[in-house]
SEVO-955327 format. One record per residue (C-alpha): residue number from 1; chain; x, y, z. Coordinates in steps of 0.1 Angstrom, whole numbers. Layout:
<pt num="NUM" cadena="A" u="X" v="Y" w="Z"/>
...
END
This chain:
<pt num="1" cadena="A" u="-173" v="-183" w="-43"/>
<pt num="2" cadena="A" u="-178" v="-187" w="-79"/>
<pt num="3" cadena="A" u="-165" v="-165" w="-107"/>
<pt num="4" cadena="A" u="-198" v="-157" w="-115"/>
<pt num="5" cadena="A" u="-206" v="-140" w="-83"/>
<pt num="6" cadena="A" u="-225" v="-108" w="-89"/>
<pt num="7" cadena="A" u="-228" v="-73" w="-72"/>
<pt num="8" cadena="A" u="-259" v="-87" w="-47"/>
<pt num="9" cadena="A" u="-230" v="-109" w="-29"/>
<pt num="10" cadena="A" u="-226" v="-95" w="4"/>
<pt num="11" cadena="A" u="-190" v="-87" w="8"/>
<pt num="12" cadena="A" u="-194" v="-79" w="46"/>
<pt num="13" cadena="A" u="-202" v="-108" w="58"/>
<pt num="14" cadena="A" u="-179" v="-127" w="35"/>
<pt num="15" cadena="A" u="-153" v="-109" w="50"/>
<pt num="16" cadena="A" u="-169" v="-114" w="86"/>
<pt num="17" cadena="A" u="-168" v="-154" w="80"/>
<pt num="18" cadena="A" u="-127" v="-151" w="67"/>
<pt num="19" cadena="A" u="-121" v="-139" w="101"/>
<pt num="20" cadena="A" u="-141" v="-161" w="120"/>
<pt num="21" cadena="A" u="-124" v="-193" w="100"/>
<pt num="22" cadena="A" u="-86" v="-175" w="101"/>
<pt num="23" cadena="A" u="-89" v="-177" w="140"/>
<pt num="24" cadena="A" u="-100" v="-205" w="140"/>
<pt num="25" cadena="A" u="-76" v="-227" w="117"/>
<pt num="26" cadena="A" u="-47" v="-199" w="128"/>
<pt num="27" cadena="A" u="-30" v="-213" w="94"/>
<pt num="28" cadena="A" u="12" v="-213" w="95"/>
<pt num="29" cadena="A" u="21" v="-186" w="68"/>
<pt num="30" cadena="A" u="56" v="-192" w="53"/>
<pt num="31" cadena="A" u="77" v="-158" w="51"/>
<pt num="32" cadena="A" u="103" v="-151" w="29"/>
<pt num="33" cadena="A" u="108" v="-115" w="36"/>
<pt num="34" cadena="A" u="127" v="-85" w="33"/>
<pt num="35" cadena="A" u="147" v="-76" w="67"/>
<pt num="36" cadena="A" u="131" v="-38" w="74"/>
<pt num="37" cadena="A" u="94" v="-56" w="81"/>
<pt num="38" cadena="A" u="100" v="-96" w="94"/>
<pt num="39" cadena="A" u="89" v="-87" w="127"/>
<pt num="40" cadena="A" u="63" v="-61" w="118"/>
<pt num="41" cadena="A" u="49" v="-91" w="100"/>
<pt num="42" cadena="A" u="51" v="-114" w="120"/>
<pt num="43" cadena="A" u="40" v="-99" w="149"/>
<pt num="44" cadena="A" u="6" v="-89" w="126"/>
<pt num="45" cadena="A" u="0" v="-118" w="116"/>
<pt num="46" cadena="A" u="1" v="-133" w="148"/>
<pt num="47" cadena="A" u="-25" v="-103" w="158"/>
<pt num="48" cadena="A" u="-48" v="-115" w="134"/>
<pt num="49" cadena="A" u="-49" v="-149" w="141"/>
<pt num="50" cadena="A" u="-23" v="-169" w="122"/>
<pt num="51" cadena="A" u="10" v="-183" w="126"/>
<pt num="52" cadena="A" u="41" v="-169" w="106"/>
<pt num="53" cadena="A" u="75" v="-184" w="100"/>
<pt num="54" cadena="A" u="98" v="-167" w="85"/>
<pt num="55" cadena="A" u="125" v="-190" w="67"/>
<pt num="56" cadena="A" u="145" v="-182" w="36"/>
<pt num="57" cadena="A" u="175" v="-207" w="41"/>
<pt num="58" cadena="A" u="169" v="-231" w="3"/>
<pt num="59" cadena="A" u="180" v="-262" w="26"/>
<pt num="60" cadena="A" u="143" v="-258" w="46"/>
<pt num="61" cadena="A" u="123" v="-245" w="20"/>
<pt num="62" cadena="A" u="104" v="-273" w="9"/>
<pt num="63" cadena="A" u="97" v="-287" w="43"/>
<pt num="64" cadena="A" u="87" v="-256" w="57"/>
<pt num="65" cadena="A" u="66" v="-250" w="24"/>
<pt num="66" cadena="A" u="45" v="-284" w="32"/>
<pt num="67" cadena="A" u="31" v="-271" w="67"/>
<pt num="68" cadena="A" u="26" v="-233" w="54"/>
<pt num="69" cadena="A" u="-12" v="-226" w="44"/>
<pt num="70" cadena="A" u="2" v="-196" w="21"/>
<pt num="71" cadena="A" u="36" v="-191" w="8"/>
<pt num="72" cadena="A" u="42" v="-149" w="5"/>
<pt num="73" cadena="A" u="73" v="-134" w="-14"/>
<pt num="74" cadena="A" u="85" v="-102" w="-7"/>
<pt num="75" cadena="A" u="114" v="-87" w="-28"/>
<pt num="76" cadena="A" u="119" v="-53" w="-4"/>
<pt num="77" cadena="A" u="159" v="-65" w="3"/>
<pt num="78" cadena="A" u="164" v="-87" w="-24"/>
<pt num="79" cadena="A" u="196" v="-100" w="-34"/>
<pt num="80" cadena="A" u="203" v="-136" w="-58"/>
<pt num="81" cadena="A" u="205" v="-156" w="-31"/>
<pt num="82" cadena="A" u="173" v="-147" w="-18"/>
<pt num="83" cadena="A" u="155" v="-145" w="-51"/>
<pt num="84" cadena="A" u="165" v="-180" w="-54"/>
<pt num="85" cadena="A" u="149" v="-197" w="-26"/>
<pt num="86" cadena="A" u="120" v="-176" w="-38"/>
<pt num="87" cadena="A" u="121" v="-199" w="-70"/>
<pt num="88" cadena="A" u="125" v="-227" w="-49"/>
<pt num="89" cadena="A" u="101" v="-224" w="-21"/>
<pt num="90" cadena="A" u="77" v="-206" w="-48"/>
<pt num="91" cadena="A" u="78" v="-236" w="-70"/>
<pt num="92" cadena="A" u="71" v="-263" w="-40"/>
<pt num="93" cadena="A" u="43" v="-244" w="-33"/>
<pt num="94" cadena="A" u="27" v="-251" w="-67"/>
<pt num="95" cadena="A" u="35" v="-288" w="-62"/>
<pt num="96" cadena="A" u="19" v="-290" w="-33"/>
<pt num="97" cadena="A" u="-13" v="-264" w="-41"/>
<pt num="98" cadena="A" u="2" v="-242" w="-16"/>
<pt num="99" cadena="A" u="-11" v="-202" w="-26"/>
<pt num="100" cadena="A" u="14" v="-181" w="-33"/>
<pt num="101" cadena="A" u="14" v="-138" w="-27"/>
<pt num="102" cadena="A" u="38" v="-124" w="-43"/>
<pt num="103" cadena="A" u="48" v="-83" w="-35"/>
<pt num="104" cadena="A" u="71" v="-67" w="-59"/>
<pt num="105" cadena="A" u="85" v="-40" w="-38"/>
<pt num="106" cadena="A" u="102" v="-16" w="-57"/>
<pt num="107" cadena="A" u="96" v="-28" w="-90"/>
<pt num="108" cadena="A" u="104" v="0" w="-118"/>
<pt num="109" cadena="A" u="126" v="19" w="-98"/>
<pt num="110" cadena="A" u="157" v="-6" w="-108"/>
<pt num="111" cadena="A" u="161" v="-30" w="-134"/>
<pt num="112" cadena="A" u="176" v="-55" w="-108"/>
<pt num="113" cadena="A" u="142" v="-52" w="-92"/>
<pt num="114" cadena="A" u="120" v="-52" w="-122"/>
<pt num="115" cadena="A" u="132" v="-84" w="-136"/>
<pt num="116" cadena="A" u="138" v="-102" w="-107"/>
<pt num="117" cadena="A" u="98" v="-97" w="-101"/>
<pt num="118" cadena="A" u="94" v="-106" w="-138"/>
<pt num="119" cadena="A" u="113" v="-139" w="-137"/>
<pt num="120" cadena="A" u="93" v="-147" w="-102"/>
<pt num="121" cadena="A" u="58" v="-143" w="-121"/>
<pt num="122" cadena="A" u="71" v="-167" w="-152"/>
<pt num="123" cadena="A" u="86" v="-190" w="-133"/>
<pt num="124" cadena="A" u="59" v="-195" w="-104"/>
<pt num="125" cadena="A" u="18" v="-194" w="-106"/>
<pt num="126" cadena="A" u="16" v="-168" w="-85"/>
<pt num="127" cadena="A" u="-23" v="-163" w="-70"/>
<pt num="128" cadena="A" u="-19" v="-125" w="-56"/>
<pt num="129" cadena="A" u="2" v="-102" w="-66"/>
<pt num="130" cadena="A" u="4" v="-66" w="-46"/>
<pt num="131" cadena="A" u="18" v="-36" w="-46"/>
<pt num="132" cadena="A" u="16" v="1" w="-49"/>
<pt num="133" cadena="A" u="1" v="18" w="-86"/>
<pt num="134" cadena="A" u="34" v="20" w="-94"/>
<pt num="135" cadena="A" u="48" v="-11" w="-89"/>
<pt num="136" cadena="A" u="23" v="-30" w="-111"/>
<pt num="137" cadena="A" u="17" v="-5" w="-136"/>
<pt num="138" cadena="A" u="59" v="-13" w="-142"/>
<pt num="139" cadena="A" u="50" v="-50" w="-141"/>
<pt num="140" cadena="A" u="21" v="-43" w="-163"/>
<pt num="141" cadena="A" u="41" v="-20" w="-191"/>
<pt num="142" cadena="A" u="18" v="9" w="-180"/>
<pt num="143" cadena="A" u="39" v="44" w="-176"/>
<pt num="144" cadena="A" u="42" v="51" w="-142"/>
<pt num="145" cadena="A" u="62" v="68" w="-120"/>
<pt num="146" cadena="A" u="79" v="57" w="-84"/>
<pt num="147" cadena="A" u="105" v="68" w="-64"/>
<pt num="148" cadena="A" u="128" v="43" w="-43"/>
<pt num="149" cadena="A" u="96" v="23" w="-30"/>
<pt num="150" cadena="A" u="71" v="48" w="-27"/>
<pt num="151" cadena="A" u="43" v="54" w="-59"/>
<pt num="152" cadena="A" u="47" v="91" w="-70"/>
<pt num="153" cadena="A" u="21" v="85" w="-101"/>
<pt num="154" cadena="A" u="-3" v="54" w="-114"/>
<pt num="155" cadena="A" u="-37" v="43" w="-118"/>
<pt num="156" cadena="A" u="-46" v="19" w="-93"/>
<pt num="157" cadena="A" u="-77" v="2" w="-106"/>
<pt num="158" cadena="A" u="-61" v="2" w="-144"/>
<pt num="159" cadena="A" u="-27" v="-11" w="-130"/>
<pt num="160" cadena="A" u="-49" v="-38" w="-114"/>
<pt num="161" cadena="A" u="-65" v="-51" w="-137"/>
<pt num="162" cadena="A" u="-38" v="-49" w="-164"/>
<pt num="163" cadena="A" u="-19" v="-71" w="-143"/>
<pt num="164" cadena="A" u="-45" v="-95" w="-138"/>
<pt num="165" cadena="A" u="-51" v="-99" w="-174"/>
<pt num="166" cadena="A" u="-12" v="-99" w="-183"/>
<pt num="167" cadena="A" u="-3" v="-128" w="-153"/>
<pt num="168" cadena="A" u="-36" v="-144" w="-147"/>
<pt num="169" cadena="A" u="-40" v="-136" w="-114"/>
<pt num="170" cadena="A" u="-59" v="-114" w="-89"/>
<pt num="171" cadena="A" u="-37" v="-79" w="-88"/>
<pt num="172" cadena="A" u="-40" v="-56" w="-60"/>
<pt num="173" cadena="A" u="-33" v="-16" w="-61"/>
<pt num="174" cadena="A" u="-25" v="-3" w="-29"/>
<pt num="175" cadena="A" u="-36" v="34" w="-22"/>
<pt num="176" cadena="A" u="-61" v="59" w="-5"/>
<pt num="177" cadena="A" u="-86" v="36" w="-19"/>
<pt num="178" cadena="A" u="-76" v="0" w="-30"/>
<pt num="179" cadena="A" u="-80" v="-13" w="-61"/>
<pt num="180" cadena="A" u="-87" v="-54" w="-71"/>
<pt num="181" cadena="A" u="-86" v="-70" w="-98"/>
<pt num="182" cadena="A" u="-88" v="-105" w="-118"/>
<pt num="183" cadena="A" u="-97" v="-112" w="-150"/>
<pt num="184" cadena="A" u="-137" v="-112" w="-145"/>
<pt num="185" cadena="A" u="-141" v="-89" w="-114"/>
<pt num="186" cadena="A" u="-130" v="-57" w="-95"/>
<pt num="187" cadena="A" u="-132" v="-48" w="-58"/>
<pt num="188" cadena="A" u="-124" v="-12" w="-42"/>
<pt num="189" cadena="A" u="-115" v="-6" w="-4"/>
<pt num="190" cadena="A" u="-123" v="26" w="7"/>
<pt num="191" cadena="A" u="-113" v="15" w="46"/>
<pt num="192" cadena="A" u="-78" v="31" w="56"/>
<pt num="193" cadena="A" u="-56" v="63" w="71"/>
<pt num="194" cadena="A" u="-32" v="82" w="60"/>
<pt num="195" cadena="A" u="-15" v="74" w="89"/>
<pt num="196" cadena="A" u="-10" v="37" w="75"/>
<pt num="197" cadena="A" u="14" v="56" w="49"/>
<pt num="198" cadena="A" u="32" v="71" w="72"/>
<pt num="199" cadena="A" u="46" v="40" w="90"/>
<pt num="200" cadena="A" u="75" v="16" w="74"/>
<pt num="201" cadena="A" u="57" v="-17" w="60"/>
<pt num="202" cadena="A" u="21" v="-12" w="60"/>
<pt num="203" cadena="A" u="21" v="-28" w="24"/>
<pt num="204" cadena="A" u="44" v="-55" w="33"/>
<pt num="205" cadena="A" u="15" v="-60" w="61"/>
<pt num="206" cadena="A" u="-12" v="-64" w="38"/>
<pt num="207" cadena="A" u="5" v="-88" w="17"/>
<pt num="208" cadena="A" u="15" v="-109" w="47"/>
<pt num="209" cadena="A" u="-20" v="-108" w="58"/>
<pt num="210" cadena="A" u="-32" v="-116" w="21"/>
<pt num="211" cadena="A" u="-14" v="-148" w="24"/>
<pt num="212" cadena="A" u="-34" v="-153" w="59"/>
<pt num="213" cadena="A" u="-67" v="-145" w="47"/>
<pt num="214" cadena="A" u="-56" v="-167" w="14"/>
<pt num="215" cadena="A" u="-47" v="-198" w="42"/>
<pt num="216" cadena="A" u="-88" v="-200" w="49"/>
<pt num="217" cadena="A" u="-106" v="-187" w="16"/>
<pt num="218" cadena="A" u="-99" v="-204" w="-19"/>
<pt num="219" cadena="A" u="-111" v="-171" w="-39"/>
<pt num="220" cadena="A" u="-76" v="-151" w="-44"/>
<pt num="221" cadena="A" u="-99" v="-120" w="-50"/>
<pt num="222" cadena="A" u="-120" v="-128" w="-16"/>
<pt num="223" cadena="A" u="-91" v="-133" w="4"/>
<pt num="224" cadena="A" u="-73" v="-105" w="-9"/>
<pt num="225" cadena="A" u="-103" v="-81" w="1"/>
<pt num="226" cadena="A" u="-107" v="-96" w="27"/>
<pt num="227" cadena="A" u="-67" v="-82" w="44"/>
<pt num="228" cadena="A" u="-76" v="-51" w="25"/>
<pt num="229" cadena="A" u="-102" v="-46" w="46"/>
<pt num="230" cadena="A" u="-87" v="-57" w="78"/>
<pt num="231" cadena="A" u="-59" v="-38" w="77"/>
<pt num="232" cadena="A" u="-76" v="-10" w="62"/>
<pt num="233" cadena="A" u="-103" v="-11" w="95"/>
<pt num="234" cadena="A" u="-79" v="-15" w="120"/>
<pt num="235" cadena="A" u="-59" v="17" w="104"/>
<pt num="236" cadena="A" u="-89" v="38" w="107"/>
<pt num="237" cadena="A" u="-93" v="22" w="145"/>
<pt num="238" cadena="A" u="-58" v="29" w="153"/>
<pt num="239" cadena="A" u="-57" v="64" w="142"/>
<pt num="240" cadena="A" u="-86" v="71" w="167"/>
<pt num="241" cadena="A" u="-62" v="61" w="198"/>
<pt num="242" cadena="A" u="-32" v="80" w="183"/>
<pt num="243" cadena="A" u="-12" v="111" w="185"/>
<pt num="244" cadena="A" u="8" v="102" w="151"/>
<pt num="245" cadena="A" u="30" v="79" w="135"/>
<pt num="246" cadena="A" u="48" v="69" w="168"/>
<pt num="247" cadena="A" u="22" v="60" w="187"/>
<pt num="248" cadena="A" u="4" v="46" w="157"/>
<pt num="249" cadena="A" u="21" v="17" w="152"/>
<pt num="250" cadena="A" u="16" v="-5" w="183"/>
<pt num="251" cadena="A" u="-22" v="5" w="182"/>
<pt num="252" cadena="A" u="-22" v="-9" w="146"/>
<pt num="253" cadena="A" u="-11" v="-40" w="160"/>
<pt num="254" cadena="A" u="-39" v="-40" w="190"/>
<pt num="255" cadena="A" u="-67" v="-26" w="165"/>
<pt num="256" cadena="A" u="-52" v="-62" w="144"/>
<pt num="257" cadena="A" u="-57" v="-82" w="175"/>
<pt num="258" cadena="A" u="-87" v="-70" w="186"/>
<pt num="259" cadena="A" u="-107" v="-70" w="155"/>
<pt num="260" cadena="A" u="-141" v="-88" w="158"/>
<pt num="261" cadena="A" u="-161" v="-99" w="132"/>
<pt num="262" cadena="A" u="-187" v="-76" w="135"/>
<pt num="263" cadena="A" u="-165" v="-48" w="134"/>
<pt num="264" cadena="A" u="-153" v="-56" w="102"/>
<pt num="265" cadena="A" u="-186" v="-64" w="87"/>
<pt num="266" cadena="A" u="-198" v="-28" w="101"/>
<pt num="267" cadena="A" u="-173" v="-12" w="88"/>
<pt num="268" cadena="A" u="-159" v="-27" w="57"/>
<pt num="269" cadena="A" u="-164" v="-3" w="26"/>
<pt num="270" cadena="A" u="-164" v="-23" w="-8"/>
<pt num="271" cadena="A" u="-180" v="-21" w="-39"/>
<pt num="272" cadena="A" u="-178" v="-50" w="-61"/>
<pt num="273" cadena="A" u="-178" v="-44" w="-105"/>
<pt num="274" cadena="A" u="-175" v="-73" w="-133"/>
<pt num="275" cadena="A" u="-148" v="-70" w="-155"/>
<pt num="276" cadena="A" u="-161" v="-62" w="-195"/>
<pt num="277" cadena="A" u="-153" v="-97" w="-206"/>
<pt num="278" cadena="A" u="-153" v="-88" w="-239"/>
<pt num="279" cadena="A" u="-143" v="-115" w="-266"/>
<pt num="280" cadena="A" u="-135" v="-140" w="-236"/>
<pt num="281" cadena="A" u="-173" v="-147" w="-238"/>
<pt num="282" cadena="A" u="-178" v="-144" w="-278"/>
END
């Protein structure tokens, strides 16, 4: 879809049609991953309808990287070694017009962190990057506050879009309600539970299932929505079979799985805004 896309584009059904094309390409998304969520991950984006791999080791990289449909980078247990074949598999990516999602967990709460995200954003076009308020309001010079990996204060929607305009890309602000961004538009989710924040890796979900979405739709903004959306729906769908965080977490993963796309067109909640362009357009 066009940048020029305006507020009569029906998001539902764009969303709808992802879903229908994810399951039906069920694109290979290349993981490089922190250890606490590879097989939360994995085992979601094989519910939704794509194929992961999860390979860090630098003497795959590029190989892998030239079957992946979406490359995703996620710093949650980083160390050099890792941050590396980030680099590497990051920049193969861009050879080969590979997307690349990139989610900055922890950013702001250590410098190690910070910079290692920083250096991953000027040395590789990343397409999405997302994370909590806090996170990209760090990336984006914005005050914030977060403690270990977890946002304690930030805008979302202003985090968003600062990072968009600061890296180019599409930003996404994680929270009650999500916040998109790029450079010319804004999207906000209002699908999701709290019990989604009461589980280890819901975030690192959504990125994964960014980079699925990303696989089957060119729009970075779109696809990103799109996951939003998913994973918001099947939260709220989940949360209707459970007794709490426990039993939560395997009906997230059958909510994932059994996600039609009528269900998601019913009950996706967006609302779509154009960025003030400002002296872009004078």
């Amino acid at each position: 879809m066009p940048l020029d896309m305006d507020t009569t584009f029906d998001l539902n059904a764009s969303a709808a049609d992802a879903l229908v094309e994810l399951r039906a390409r069920r694109p290979l998304v290349h993981n490089i991953t922190n250890f606490v969520v590879m097989n939360e991950t994995a085992n979601a984006l094989l519910c939704i309808g794509a194929s992961p791999v999860m390979a860090h080791a630098r003497e795959e990289l590029r190989e892998m990287v030239g079957h992946a449909g979406a490359l995703v980078l996620n710093i949650g247990t980083l160390e050099p070694a890792w941050i590396e074949s980030m680099l590497v598999a990051g920049k193969e990516a861009n050879l080969r017009g590979v997307p690349v999602v990139l989610d900055p967990v922890g950013a702001g709460a250590t410098t190690y962190r910070t910079e290692s995200a920083e250096r991953i954003l000027s040395e590789v076009q990343v397409s999405v990057l997302r994370g909590n308020a806090a996170e990209l309001a760090a990336l984006a010079g914005q005050a914030a506050e977060i403690r270990g990996v977890d946002a304690v204060t930030g805008d979302p929607l202003a985090a968003a879009a600062a990072c968009a305009e600061r890296f180019g890309l599409t930003a996404v602000a994680s929270g009650p309600v999500d916040a998109l961004a790029d450079r010319e538009r804004q999207t906000l989710v209002a699908n999701g539970h709290a019990l989604l924040g009461q589980i280890t890796g819901s975030g690192c979900i959504a990125s994964a299932l960014i980079g699925a979405f990303h696989a089957v739709q060119p729009d970075p903004l779109l696809a990103a929505t799109t996951a939003m959306v998913a994973l918001g729906v099947a939260g709220e769908i989940a949360a209707e079979r459970s007794a709490g965080p426990g039993s939560f977490r395997p009906q997230l993963m059958d909510a994932l799985a059994g996600l039609s796309p009528a269900t998601l067109r019913e009950r996706a909640r967006i609302s779509l805004t154009l960025a003030e362009r400002g002296s872009r357009d004078e």
